[in-house]
Residue, then its C-alpha position, 0 to 999 in steps of 0.5 A: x324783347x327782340x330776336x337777331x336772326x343771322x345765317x353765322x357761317x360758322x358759330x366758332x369763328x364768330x364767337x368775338x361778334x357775339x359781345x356786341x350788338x345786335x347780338x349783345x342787345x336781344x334776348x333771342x338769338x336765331x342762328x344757321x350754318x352753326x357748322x358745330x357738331x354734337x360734341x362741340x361745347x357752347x354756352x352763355x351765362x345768360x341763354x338757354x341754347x336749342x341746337x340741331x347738327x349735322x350727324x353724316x356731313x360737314x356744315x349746316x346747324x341750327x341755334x335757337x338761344x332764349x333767356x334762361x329766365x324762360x322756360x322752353x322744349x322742342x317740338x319739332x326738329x329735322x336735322x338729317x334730311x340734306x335738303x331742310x334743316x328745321x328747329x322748333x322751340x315752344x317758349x313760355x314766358x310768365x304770362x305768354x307762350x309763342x313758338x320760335x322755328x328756325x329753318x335752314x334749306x341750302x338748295x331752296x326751301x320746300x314748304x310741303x314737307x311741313x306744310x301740316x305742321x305750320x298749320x297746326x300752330x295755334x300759339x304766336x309763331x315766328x318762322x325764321x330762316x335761309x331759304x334760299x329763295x327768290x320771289x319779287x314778293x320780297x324785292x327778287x328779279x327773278x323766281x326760284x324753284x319752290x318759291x311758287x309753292x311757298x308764296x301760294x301758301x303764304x298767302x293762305x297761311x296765317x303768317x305774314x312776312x316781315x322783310x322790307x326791301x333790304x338785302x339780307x345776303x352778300x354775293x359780291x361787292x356789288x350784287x345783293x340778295x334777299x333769301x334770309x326770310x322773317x314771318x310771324x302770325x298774322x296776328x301779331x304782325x302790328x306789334x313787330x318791327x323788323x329791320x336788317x342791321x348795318x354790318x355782316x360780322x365776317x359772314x354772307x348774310x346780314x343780321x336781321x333784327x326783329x322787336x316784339x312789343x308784346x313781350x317786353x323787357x322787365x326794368x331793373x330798379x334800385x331801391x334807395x333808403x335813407x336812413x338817417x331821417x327814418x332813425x330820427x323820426x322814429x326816436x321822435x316817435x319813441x318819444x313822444x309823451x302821448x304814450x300810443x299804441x304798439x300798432x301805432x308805433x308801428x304804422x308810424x315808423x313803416x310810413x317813415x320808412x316808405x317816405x323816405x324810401x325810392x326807387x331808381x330805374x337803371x336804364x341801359x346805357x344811351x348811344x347817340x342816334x349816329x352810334x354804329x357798328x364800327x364805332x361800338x366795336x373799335x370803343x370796346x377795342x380802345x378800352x381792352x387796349x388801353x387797359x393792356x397796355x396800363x398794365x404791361x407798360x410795352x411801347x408796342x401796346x402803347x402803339x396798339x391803343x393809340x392805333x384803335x383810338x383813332x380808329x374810333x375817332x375816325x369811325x365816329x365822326x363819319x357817322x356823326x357826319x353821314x348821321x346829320x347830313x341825311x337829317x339835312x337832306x330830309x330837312 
């Protein structure tokens, strides 16, 4: 299963992204800056939503989703402190229990506080959060107050971080930061993958995708039976001169059956290696505007559709392009 971090800036203002991938593709979705209120409604057909909100100010929030085929509760949260914003979900699955703590802290995180908590954890963790730290442990040029406590725990603690060298924050056009932080138990640090995605969807910070091999998603199959054959087998049976047995009626016809019977894996659907972001999105936008605009009959829906169709031909062929020119230059 995989988990997609992302420091959203906004939940409500970002719900169109949220039909596409990464977040469309993992199981987990681990958000900050949610900026919802307790009142504010959200749901998924598919998640179980954990959240935290700010009760005395505007902004921060936190969003912990996880399938509703699992089963989750709270064990630690801190939603009103202005400095540490902190949400921890104890998650079971049919034959694996981990916990997911995710961590907003908007003036640099301070890792004493909880220092007791992280400790104690005995099940598979994984620690997600803006920290708003810099450290060159993690490919900073300069270090931040509390990034010194953090690193000297981190190195004694049981986690071990995730980050590559990546950028996960936007300051401008041209300066780039790492202060969206991924940890996991050490112990299970050789099952992870971790990767930050291509696009920020209208926020500051990058997506960062985690995969854990441990827990994998089930495949969906379909049975198929073809019944003809069987109906002929089994008149045959009925038929039969030799008189057998009610049992041996029966366990011919359930080996009819089982013969004559498969199993189909429905695999989700294959992208080219070069399928982006951009190409993704500008597709799904093609297919609503063409279906729009078979259904109104307007010129001007018309114009809209042939506007995202080429959108989308133009969005492929530079991937399919940048794509094969970098497998040309490591050639």
């Amino acid at each position: 299963m995989s988990f997609v971090q992302w420091d959203c800036r906004s939940v409500k203002n970002k719900r169109i992204w949220l039909h596409q991938p990464p977040f469309s593709t993992s199981s987990f979705w681990i958000f900050q800056e949610t900026f919802l209120k307790a009142d504010d409604n959200l749901s998924h057909p598919n998640k179980i939503f954990f959240r935290t909100h700010r009760s005395n100010r505007l902004g921060g929030g936190l969003l912990i989703g996880i399938p509703k085929n699992l089963s989750g509760r709270v064990v630690y949260s801190k939603e009103d402190d202005p400095n540490l914003e902190i949400l921890a979900v104890e998650v079971h699955s049919k034959n694996q229990s981990f916990t997911i703590i995710n961590i907003y802290a908007p003036h640099g995180f301070n890792i004493n506080p909880i220092k007791t908590f992280l400790n104690s954890l005995h099940t598979p963790t994984f620690i997600f959060g803006d920290f708003n730290l810099h450290h060159p442990l993690w490919g900073g040029n300069s270090q931040s107050s509390f990034s010194e406590d953090f690193v000297d725990w981190l190195n004694n603690s049981n986690f071990t971080m995730l980050n590559t060298s990546t950028p996960t924050h936007i300051i401008n056009a041209s300066t780039y930061s790492i202060i969206d932080l991924t940890l996991c138990s050490a112990s299970i640090f050789n099952e992870t993958e971790c990767y930050v995605f291509d696009c920020s969807f209208e926020s500051d910070h990058i997506p960062i995708v985690i995969s854990w091999k441990k827990i994998q998603n089930a495949c969906r199959t379909i049975k198929t039976i073809k019944w003809n054959p069987i109906i002929e087998k089994s008149i045959e049976i009925f038929n039969s001169t030799d008189q057998p047995t009610i049992d041996t009626i029966t366990s011919q016809i359930s080996l009819t059956i089982s013969n004559h019977t498969t199993n189909k894996i429905l695999e989700n659907k294959d992208y080219p290696p070069w399928w982006n972001a951009a190409c993704h999105n500008f597709s799904r936008l093609k297919k609503y505007a063409w279906k729009k605009a078979r259904s109104t009959i307007s010129s001007s829906e018309w114009i809209n559709y042939k506007k995202y169709r080429s959108k989308f031909k133009f969005h492929f062929k530079r991937a399919k392009d940048n794509y094969w020119d970098n497998i040309s230059k490591i050639s």
